[in-house]
C-alpha positions in Angstrom: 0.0 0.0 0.0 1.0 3.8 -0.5 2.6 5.3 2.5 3.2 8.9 3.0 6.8 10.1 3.2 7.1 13.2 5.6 10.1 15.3 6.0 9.7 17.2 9.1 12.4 20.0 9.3 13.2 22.1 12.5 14.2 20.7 16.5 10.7 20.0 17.2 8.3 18.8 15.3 4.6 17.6 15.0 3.1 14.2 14.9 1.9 12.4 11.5 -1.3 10.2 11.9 -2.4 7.4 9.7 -4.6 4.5 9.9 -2.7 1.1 10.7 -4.6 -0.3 8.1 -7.3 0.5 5.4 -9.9 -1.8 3.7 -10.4 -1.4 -0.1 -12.8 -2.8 -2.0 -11.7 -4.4 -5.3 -13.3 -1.9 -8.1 -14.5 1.3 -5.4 -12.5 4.0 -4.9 -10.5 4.0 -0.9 -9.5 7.1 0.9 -5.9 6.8 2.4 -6.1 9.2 5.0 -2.8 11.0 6.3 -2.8 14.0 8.9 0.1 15.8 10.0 -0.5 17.7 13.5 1.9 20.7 12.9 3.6 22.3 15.8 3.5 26.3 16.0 5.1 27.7 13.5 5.4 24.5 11.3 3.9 24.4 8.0 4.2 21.0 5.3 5.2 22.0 2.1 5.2 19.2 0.7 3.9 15.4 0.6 5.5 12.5 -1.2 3.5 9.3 -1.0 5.7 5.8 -1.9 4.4 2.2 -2.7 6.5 -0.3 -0.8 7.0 -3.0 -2.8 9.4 -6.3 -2.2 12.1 -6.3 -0.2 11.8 -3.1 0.8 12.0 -0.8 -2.0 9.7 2.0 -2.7 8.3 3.4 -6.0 7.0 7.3 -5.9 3.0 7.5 -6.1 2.1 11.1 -5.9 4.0 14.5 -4.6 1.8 17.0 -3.5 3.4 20.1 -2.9 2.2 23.6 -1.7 3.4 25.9 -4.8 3.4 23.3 -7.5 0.4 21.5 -6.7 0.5 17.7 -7.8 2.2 15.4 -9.4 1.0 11.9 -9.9 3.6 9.0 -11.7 2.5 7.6 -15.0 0.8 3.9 -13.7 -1.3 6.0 -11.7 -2.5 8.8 -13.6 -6.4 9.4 -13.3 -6.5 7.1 -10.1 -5.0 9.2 -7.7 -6.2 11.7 -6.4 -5.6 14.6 -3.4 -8.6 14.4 -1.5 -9.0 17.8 -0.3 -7.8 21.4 -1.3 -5.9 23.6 1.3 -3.3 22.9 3.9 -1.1 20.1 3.2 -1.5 19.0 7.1 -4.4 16.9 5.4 -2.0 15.0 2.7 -4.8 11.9 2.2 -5.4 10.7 -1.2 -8.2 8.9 -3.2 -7.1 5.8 -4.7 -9.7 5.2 -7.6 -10.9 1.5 -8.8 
């Protein structure tokens, strides 16, 4: 499954929360929620979401990023998708079919 990559910068910084697991359902679309609880003064810029595949290695999904928008690889053009405009704290995407 896609898992968020966050790179907090700074001597303090917030917590990321995701759900331990998600249920898809072969053919629906599935949310894959990620939340970043920023400290003061924090602020993501951006959000890089990885599939891990075997042993270990990880292939980039998506990059959302606050001035360039999105960026979603070539496999999953059209079935990705941010899942809500504004901050990045909410980085969650929709994973379609």
């Amino acid at each position: 499954a896609p898992v968020p990559a966050w790179v907090p910068t700074g001597c303090r910084s917030g917590v990321v929360e995701v759900e331990r697991s998600v249920t898809a359902v072969l053919g629906q679309d599935v949310v894959l929620p990620c939340r970043y609880r920023a400290q003061e003064q924090e602020q993501v810029v951006q959000v890089t979401w990885l599939k891990r595949g075997p042993a270990g290695r990880s292939a980039e999904v998506a990059v959302l990023n606050r001035q360039h928008g999105e960026h979603v690889q070539e496999p999953y053009a059209g079935r990705v998708l941010r899942r809500a405009d504004g901050a990045l704290e909410d980085g969650a995407i929709v994973l379609r079919n």
